[in-house]
C-alpha positions in Angstrom: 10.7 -22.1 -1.2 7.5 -22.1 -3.3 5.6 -18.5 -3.3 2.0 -18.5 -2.3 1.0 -16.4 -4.6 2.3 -16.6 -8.6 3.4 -13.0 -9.6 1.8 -10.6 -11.6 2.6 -11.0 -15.7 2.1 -7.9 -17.4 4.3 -6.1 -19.8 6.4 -3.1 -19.1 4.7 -0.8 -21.2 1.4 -1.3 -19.5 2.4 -1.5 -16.3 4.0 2.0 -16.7 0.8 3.3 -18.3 -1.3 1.9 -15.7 1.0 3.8 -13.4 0.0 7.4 -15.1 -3.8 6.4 -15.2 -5.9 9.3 -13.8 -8.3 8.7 -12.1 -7.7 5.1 -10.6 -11.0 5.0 -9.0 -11.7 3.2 -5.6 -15.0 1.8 -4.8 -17.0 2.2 -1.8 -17.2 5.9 -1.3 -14.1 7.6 0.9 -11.8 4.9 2.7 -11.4 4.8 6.4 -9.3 3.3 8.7 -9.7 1.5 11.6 -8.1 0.8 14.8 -6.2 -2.2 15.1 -7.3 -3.6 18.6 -4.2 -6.8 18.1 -1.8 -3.8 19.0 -1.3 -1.2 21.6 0.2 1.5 19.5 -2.0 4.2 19.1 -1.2 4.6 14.9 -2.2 0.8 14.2 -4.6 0.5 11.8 -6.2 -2.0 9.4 -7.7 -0.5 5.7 -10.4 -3.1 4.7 -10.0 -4.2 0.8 -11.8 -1.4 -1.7 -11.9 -2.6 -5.4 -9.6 -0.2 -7.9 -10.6 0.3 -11.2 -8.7 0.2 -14.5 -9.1 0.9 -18.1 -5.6 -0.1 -18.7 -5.1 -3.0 -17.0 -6.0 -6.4 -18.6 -9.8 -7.8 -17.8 -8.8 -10.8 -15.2 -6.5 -8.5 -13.2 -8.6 -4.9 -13.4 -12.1 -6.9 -12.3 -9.9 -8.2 -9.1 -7.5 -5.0 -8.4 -8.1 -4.0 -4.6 -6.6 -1.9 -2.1 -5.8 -3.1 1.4 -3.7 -2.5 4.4 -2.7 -3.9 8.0 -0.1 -3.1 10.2 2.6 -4.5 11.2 5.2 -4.5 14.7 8.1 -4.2 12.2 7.4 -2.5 9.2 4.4 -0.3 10.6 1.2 0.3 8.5 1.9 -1.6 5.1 -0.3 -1.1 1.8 -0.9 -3.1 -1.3 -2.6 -2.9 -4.5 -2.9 -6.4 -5.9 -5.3 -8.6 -8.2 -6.8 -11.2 -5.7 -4.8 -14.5 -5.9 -1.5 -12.6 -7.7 1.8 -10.5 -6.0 1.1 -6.9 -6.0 1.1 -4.3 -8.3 2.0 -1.0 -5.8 3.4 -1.5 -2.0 3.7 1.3 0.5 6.1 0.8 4.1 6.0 3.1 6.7 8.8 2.3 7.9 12.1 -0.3 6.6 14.0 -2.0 9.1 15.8 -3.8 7.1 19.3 -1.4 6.6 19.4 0.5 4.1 18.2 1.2 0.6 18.5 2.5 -2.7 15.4 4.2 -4.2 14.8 4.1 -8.3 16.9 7.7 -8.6 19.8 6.0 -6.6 19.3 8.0 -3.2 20.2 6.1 0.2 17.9 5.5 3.0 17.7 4.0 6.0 14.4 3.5 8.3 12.4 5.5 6.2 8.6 5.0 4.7 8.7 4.2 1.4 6.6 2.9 -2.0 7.4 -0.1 -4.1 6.4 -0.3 -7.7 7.4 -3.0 -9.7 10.3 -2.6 -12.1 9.3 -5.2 -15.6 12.1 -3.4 -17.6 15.1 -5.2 -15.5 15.0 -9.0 -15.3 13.7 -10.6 -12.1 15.7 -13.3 -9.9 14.1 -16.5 -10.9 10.3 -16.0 -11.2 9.5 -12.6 -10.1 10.1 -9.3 -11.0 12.5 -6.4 -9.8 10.8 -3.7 -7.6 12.2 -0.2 -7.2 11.6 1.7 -4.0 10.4 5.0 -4.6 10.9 7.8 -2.0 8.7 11.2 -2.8 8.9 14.5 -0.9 5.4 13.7 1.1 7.0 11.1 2.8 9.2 11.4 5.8 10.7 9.2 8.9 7.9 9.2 11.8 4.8 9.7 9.2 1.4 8.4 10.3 -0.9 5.8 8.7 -3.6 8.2 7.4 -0.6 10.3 6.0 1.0 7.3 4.4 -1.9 6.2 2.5 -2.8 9.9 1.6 0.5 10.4 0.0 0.1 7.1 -1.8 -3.3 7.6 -2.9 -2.3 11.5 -4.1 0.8 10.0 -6.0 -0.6 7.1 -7.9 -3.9 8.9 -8.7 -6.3 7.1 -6.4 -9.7 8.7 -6.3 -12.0 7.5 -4.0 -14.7 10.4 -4.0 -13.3 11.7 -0.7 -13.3 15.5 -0.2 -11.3 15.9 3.2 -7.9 14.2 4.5 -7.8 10.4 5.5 -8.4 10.6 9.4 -6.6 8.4 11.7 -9.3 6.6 13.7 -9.9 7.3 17.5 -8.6 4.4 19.8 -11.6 3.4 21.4 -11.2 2.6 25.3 -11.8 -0.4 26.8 -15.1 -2.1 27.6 -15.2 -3.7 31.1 -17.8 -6.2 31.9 -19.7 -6.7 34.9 -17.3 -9.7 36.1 -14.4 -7.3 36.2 -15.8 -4.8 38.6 
């Protein structure tokens, strides 16, 4: 199987610093969410791309770092930060139903939301790297989308100028035209 998108090359050491960074600023003033009319379920949402900022990453990756989101039947509301055109650099699930797993300070879960961060300092299986799943207090089974990325943004240090919570967006009703009456 060839991968669609060639993985992310950076070193372990700047990886992990770009980690700590504070602030990793988001563009475009306070991120919103929005309603996902493809699904019925009342906390799907879509977070249209934002451009994050970096003084630590290298030029061609920190000029095309963004932030996006979509949801997903299966593993809920899912969140990246990738370079355009490369496999990401952070990964958030809201939910894993995939069985269990083992997060980076060996705890089991099951169906539970989760962050993925990429793990440079163990060797990959052929191409790409290792991932560890972290698994912080903020996050528990049943969380909401605008809670999700909240806890992500609030743990890696994401600053996007916003001075109240992430709201969940209100699911408009349905527009009926004049043929259907």
């Amino acid at each position: 199987m060839t991968p669609s998108r060639p993985p992310v090359k950076l070193g372990a050491m700047t990886y992990e610093k770009w980690l700590l960074e504070n602030p990793k600023l988001v563009d475009g003033g306070p991120i919103k969410l929005q309603h996902d009319v493809d699904f019925d379920d009342d906390d799907a949402v879509i977070l249209n791309s934002h451009h994050v900022n970096s003084e630590i990453l290298p030029e061609h990756y920190a000029r095309d770092t963004i932030i996006v989101g979509e949801y997903n039947e299966y593993t809920g509301f899912k969140i990246w930060v990738t370079p355009v055109g490369f496999d990401y650099l952070l990964m958030a699930h809201q939910k894993h139903s995939d069985g269990d797993f083992v997060t980076a300070d060996r705890r089991t879960f099951g169906d539970h939301p989760h962050f993925h961060e990429l793990d440079l300092h163990k060797p990959g299986d052929g191409m790409y790297p290792n991932t560890r799943r972290i698994v912080i207090e903020s996050l528990y089974s049943g969380i909401s989308s605008a809670s999700l990325l909240e806890s992500f943004m609030s743990h890696y240090k994401m600053d996007d100028g916003r001075e109240k919570p992430i709201e969940s967006p209100s699911k408009s009703g349905r527009q009926w035209g004049i043929d259907e009456f």
